[in-house]
C-alpha positions as CSV (number, residue, x, y, z in Angstrom):
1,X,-101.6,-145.4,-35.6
2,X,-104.1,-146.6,-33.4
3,X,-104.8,-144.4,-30.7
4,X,-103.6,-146.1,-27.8
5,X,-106.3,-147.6,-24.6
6,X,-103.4,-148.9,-22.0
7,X,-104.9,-148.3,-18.7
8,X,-101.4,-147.3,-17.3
9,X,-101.6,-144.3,-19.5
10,X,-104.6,-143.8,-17.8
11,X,-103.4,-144.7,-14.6
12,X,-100.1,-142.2,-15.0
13,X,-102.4,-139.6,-16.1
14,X,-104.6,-139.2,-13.0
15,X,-101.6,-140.3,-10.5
16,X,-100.0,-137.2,-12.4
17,X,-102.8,-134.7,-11.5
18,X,-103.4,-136.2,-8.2
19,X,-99.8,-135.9,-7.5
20,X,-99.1,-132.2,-8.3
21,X,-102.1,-131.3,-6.7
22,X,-100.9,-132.8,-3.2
23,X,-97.0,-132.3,-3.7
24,X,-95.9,-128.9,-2.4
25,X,-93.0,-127.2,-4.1
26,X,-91.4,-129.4,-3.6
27,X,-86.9,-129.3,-5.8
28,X,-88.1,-129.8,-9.5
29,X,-85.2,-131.4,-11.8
30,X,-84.4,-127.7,-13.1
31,X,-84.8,-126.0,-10.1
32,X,-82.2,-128.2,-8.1
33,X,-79.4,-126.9,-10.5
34,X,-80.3,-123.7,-9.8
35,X,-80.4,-124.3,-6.3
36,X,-76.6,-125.1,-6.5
37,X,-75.1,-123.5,-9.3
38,X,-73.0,-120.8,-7.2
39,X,-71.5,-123.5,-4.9
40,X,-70.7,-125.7,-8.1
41,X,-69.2,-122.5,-9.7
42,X,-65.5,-123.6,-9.3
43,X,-66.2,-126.8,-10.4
44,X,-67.9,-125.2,-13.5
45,X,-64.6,-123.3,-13.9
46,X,-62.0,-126.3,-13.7
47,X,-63.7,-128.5,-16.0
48,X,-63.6,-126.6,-19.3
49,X,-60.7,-128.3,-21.1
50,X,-60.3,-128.3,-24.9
51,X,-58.3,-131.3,-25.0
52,X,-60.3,-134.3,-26.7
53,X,-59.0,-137.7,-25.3
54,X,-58.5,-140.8,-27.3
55,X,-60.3,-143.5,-25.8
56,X,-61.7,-146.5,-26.4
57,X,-65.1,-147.8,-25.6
58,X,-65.4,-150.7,-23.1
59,X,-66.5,-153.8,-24.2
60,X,-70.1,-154.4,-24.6
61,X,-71.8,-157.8,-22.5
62,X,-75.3,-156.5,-23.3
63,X,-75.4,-159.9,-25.1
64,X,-75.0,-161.8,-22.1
65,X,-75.5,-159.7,-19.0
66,X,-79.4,-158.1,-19.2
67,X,-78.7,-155.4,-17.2
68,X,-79.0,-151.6,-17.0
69,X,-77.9,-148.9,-14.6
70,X,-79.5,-145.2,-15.3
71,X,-78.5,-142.3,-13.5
72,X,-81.4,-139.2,-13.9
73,X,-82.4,-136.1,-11.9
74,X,-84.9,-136.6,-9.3
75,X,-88.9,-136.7,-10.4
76,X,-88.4,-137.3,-14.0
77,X,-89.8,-140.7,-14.1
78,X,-93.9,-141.8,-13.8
79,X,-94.3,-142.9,-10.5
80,X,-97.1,-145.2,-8.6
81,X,-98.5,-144.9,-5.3
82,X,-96.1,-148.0,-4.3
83,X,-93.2,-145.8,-6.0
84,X,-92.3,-147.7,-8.9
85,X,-91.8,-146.7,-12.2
86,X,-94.4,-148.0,-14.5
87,X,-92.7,-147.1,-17.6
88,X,-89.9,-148.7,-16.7
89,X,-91.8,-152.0,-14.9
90,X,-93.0,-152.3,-18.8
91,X,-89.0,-151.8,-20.4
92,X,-88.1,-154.7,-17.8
93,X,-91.1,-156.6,-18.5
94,X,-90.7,-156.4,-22.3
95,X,-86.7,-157.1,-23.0
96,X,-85.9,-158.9,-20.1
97,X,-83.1,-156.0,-19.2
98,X,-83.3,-155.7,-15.5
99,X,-82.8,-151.9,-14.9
100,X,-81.1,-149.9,-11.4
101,X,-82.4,-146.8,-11.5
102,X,-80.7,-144.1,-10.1
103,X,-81.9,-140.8,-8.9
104,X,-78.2,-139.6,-8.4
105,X,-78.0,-136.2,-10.7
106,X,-78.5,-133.3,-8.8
107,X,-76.6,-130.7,-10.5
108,X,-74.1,-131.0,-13.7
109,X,-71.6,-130.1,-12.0
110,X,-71.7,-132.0,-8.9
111,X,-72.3,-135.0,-10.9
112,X,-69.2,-134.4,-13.2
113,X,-66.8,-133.6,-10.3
114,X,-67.9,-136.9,-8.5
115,X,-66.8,-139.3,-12.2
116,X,-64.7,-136.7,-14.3
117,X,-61.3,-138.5,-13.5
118,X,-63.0,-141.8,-14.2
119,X,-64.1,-140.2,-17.7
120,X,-61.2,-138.9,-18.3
121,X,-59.3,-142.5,-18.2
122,X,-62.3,-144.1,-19.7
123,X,-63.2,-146.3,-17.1
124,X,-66.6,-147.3,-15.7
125,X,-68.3,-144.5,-13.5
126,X,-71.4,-146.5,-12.5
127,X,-73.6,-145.9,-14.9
128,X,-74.2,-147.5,-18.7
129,X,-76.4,-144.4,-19.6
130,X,-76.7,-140.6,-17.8
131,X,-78.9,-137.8,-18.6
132,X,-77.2,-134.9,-18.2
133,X,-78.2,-131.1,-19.8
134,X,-77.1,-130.4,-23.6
135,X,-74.8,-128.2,-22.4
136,X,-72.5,-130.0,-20.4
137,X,-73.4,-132.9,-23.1
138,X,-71.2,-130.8,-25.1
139,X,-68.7,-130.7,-22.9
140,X,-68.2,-134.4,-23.0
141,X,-68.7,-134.5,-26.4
142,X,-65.6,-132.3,-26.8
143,X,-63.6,-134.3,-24.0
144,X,-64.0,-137.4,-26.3
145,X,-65.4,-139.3,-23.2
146,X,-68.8,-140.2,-24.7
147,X,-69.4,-143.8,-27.1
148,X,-71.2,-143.4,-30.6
149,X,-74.7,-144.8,-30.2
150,X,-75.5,-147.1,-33.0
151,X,-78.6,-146.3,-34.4
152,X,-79.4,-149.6,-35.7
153,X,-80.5,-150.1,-32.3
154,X,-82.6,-147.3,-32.0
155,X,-85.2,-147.7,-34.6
156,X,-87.2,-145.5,-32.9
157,X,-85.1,-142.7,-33.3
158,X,-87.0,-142.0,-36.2
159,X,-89.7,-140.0,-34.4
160,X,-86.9,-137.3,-32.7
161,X,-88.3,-134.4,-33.6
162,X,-86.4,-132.7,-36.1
163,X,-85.9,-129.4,-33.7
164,X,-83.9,-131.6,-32.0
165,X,-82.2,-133.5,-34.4
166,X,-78.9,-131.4,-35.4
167,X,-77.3,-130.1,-32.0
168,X,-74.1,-127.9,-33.1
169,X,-72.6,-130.1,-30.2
170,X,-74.0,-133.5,-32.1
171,X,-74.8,-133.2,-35.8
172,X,-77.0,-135.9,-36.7
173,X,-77.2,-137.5,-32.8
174,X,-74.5,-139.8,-33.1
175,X,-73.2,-139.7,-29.1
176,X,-76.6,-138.3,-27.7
177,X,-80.7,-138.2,-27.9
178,X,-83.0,-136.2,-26.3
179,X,-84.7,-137.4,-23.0
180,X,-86.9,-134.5,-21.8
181,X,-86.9,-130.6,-22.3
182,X,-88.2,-127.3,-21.3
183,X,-88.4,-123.7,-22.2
184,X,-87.3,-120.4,-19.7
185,X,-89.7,-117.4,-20.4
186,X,-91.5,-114.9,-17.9
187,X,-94.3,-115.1,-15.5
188,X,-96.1,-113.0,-13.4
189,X,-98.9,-113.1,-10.6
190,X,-102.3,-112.4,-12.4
191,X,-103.6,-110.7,-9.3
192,X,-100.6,-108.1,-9.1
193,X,-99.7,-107.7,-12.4
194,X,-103.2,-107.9,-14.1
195,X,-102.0,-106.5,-17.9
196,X,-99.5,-109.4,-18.1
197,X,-96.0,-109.1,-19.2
198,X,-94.7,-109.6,-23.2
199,X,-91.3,-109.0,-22.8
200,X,-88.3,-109.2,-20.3
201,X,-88.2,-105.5,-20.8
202,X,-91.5,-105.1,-19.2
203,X,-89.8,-106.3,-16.3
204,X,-87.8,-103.4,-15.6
205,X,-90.9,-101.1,-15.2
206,X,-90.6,-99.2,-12.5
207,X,-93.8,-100.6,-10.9
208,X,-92.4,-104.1,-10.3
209,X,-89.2,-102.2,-8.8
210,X,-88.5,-104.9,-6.0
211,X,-90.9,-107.3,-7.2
212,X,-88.6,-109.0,-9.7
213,X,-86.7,-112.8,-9.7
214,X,-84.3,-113.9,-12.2
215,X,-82.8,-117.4,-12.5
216,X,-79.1,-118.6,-11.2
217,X,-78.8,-120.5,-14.5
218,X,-76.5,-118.4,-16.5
219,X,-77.8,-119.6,-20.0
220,X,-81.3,-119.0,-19.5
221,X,-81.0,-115.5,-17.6
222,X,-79.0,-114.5,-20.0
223,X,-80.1,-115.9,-23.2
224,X,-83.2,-114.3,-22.6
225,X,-82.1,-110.6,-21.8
226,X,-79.6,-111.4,-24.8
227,X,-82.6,-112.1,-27.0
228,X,-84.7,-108.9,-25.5
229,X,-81.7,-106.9,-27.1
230,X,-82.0,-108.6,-30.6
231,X,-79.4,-111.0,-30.3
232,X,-79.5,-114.5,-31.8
233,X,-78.5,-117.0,-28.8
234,X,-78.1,-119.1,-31.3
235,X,-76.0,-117.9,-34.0
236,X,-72.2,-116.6,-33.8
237,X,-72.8,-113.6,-31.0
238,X,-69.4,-113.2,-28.9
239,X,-68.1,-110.8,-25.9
240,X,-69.4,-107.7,-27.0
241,X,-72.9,-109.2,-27.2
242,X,-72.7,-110.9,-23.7
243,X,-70.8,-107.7,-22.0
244,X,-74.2,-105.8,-23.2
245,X,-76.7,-108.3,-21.6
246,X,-74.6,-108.0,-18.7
247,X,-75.0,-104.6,-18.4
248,X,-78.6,-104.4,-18.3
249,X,-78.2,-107.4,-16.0
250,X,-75.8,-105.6,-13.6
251,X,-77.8,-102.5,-13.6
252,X,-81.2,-104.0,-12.7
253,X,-79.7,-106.2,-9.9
254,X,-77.6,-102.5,-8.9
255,X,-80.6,-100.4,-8.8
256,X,-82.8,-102.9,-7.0
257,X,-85.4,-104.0,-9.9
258,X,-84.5,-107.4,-9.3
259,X,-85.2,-108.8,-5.9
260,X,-83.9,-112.4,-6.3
261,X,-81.8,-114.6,-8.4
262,X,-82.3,-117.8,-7.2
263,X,-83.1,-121.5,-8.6
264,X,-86.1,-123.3,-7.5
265,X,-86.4,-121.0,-4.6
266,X,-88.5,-118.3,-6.7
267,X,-91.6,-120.8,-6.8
268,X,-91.3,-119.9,-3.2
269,X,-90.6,-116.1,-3.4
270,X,-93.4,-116.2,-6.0
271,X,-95.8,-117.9,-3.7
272,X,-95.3,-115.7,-0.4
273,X,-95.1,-112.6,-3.3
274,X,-92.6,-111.6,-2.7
275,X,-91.7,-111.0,-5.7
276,X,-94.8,-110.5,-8.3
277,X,-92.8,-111.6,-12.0
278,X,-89.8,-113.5,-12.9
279,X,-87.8,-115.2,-15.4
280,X,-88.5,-118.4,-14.9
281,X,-89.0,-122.0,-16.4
282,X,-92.3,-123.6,-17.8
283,X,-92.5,-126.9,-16.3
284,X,-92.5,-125.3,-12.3
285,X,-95.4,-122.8,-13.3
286,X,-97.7,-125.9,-14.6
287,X,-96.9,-127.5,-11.4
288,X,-97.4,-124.1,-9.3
289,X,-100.6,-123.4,-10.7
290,X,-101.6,-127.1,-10.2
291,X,-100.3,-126.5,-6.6
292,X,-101.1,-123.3,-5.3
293,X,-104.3,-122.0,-7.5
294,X,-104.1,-120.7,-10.9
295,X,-102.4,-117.9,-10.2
296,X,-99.6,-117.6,-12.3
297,X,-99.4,-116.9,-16.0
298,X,-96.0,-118.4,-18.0
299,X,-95.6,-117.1,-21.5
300,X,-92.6,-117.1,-24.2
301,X,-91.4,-113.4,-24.3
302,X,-92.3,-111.5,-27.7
303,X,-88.2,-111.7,-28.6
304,X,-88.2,-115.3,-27.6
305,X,-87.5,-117.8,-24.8
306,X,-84.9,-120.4,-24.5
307,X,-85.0,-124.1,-25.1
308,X,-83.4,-126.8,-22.8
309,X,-82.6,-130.5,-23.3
310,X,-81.4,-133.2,-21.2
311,X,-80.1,-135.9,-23.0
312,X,-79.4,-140.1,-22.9
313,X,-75.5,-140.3,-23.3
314,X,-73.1,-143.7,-22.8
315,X,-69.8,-142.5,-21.5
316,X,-66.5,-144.6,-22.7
317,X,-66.5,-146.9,-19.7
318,X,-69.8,-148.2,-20.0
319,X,-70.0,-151.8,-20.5
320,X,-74.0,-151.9,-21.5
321,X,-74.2,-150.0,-24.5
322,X,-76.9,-151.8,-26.3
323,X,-78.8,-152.4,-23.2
324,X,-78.9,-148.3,-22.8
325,X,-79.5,-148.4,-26.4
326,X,-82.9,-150.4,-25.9
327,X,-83.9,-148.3,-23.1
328,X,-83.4,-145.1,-25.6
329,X,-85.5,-146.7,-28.4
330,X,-88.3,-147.9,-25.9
331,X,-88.9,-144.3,-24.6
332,X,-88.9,-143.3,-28.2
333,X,-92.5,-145.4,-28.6
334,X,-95.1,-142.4,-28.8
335,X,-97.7,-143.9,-26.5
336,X,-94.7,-144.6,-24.1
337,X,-93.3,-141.4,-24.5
338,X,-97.1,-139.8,-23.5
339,X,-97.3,-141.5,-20.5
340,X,-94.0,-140.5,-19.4
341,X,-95.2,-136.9,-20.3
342,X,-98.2,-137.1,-18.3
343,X,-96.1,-137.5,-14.8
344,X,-93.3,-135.2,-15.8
345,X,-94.8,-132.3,-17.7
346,X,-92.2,-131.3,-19.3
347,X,-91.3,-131.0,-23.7
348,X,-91.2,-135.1,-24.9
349,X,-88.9,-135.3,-28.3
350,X,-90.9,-137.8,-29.7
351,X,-92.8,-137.4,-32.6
352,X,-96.4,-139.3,-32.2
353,X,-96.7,-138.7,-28.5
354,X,-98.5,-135.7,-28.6
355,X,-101.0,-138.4,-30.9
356,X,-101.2,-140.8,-28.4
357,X,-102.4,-138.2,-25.7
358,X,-105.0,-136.8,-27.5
359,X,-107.2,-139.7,-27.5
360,X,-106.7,-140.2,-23.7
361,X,-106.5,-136.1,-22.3
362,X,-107.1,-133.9,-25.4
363,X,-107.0,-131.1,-22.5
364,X,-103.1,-132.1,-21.1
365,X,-102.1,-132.6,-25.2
366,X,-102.9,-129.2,-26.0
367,X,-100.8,-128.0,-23.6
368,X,-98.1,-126.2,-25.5
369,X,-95.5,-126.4,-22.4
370,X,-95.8,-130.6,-23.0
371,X,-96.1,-131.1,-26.8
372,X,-95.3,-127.5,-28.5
373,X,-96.0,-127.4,-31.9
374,X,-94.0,-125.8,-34.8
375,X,-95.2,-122.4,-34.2
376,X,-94.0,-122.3,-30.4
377,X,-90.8,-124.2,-31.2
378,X,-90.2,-121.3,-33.6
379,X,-90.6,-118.6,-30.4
380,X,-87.5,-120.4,-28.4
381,X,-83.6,-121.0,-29.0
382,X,-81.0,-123.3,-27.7
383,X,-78.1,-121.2,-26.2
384,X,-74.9,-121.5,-28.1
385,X,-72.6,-124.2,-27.1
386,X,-69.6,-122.3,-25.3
387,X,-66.1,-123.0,-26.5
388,X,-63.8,-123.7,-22.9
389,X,-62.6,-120.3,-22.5
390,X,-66.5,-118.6,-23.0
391,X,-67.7,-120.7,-21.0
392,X,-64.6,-119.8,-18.2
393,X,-65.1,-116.1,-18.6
394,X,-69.1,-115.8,-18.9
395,X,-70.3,-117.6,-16.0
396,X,-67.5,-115.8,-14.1
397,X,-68.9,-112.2,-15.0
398,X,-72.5,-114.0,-13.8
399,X,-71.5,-115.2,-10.7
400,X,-69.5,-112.1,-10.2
401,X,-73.1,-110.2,-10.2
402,X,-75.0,-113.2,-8.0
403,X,-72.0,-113.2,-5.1
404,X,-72.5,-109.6,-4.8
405,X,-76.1,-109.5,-5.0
């Protein structure tokens, strides 16, 4: 491959530094989940049905009506200073697909309670093509409210990484691919905690009593104080293994090691320090740092961190399935996929991008929380899909803990 000269990578690059440099902390795509997970709770609770539907897909007019509408989570697209896309200017320009994007995700939850009874009859909920996280991926995967993608028109999905290639919840990516990712690990304030942290454990030392924040997401808390107590996230683990990670959970929130379990908020608590380490998630500490001085450290714990997806799908009622299908296999073009990257920061699935971004920042390509290599994939796990009833009991004994927190 030639290494790629497009002045809009260029362009995204420095708008990209620029950018989180003169953003404050402002609700990253993660953190707004977080931010809403309790008050979505019920939501969570009602939606877990086991019952596949049998639907059938809309009829496709790709063929004769060039259009696209994309729902995503806010600031996970390159922007300009105008606020256009220029990834997506280039998609429009290049297959003639005119494309309504939509920053209308805010939480999984929210966003399935607002089109699960269109799902569920297979009709149209607005949008040809959502990304939504793995998890709840699964869910609809299950629900039988999602269309096989033909990969015929996705040539491109030949450079998906293969860590990302066999989901348990999609063997072989027939109803979903990868759009961005991003790993949950620890982190710590250099200043106050000048040894730095290996392990979640090290963050029940009695010198960070009080000075401790934990996430509101479930799998990520969790998986990581699962994997702390040599439990594979990812393998067949059930209630005895979740009730003990709870435990240690329960008793660090009880005795007042952990300060705060919040979502995005624990940039802020971080910041003000009030609390000096956390579990937290890679993307937000690159932009911290890049915000509020170096101060921060991120690292994969020694047992392991967890690994997080969200992920193109085409629900049943979509009636632009090929047209999402070009938009998939455009992103999937390395030097595409590196310019995204160098807006977003967070993992890019495609194979070559990392390539493409060393011959324009070798500095931003070797960062490992953009383009990790085979050796940090190894250090992280995907959390087990959940079958309906898990999922029912688990993130009730979590939120149990939060409410009374």
């Amino acid at each position: 491959m030639t290494p790629p000269q497009d002045p809009m990578i260029l362009q995204a690059i420095r708008h990209s530094q620029a950018l989180q440099r003169a953003r404050s902390l402002q609700l990253s795509r993660r953190g707004l989940f977080g931010a809403a997970g309790i008050g979505a709770t019920a939501l969570a609770l009602a939606a877990c049905s086991s019952d596949q539907k049998s639907l059938t897909p809309a009829k496709d007019v790709s063929a004769t009506e060039k259009t696209l509408t994309w729902d995503n989570w806010p600031s996970y697209m390159d922007e300009d200073d105008s606020g256009n896309y220029p990834t997506l200017m280039g998609f429009e320009d290049e297959s003639g697909i005119t494309v309504t994007y939509n920053v209308s995700v805010d939480d999984n939850n929210s966003y399935y309670a607002k089109v699960k009874d269109q799902l569920a009859l297979g009709q149209d909920i607005g949008a040809d093509t959502v990304c939504l996280t793995d998890w709840m991926v699964a869910r609809l995967v299950r629900q039988g409210y999602l269309q096989e993608l033909d990969h015929a028109n996705i040539p491109n999905i030949s450079n998906l990484s293969p860590s990302f290639a066999n989901p348990d919840f999609d063997e072989g990516r027939k109803m979903s691919l990868p759009w961005q990712g991003g790993f949950a690990g620890i982190c710590w304030n250099k200043e106050k905690v000048p040894n730095g942290l290996t392990s979640v454990d090290e963050l029940w030392d009695t010198a960070l009593k009080g000075r401790v924040g934990v996430l509101s997401e479930m799998r990520d808390t969790m998986g990581l104080i699962m994997l702390s107590q040599g439990t594979d996230i990812t393998g067949e683990w059930g209630d005895d293994q979740f009730a003990n990670a709870m435990d240690a959970f329960t008793e660090q929130v009880t005795n007042g090691q952990i300060r705060n379990i919040k979502g995005n908020a624990y940039l802020n608590d971080l910041q003000s320090e009030d609390t000096y380490a956390a579990i937290c998630w890679s993307g937000d500490i690159t932009s911290l740092n890049a915000t509020a001085g170096d101060k921060w450290e991120f690292a994969i714990p020694d047992a392991g961190g967890t690994l997080w997806n969200d992920t193109f799908i085409v629900p049943m009622g979509a009636t632009h399935k090929a047209n999402a299908e070009a938009v998939m296999n455009y992103y999937y073009e390395p030097e595409v996929a590196a310019e995204l990257a160098a807006w977003v920061n967070y993992v890019t699935p495609v194979v070559g991008a990392k390539e493409a971004m060393d011959a324009i920042d070798p500095e931003l390509a070797a960062n490992q929380l953009i383009f990790p290599d085979d050796d940090t994939l190894s250090t992280v796990h995907v959390f087990r899909t959940l079958t309906p009833q898990e999922e029912n009991d688990y993130q009730a004994q979590f939120q149990k803990v939060l409410l009374g927190s």
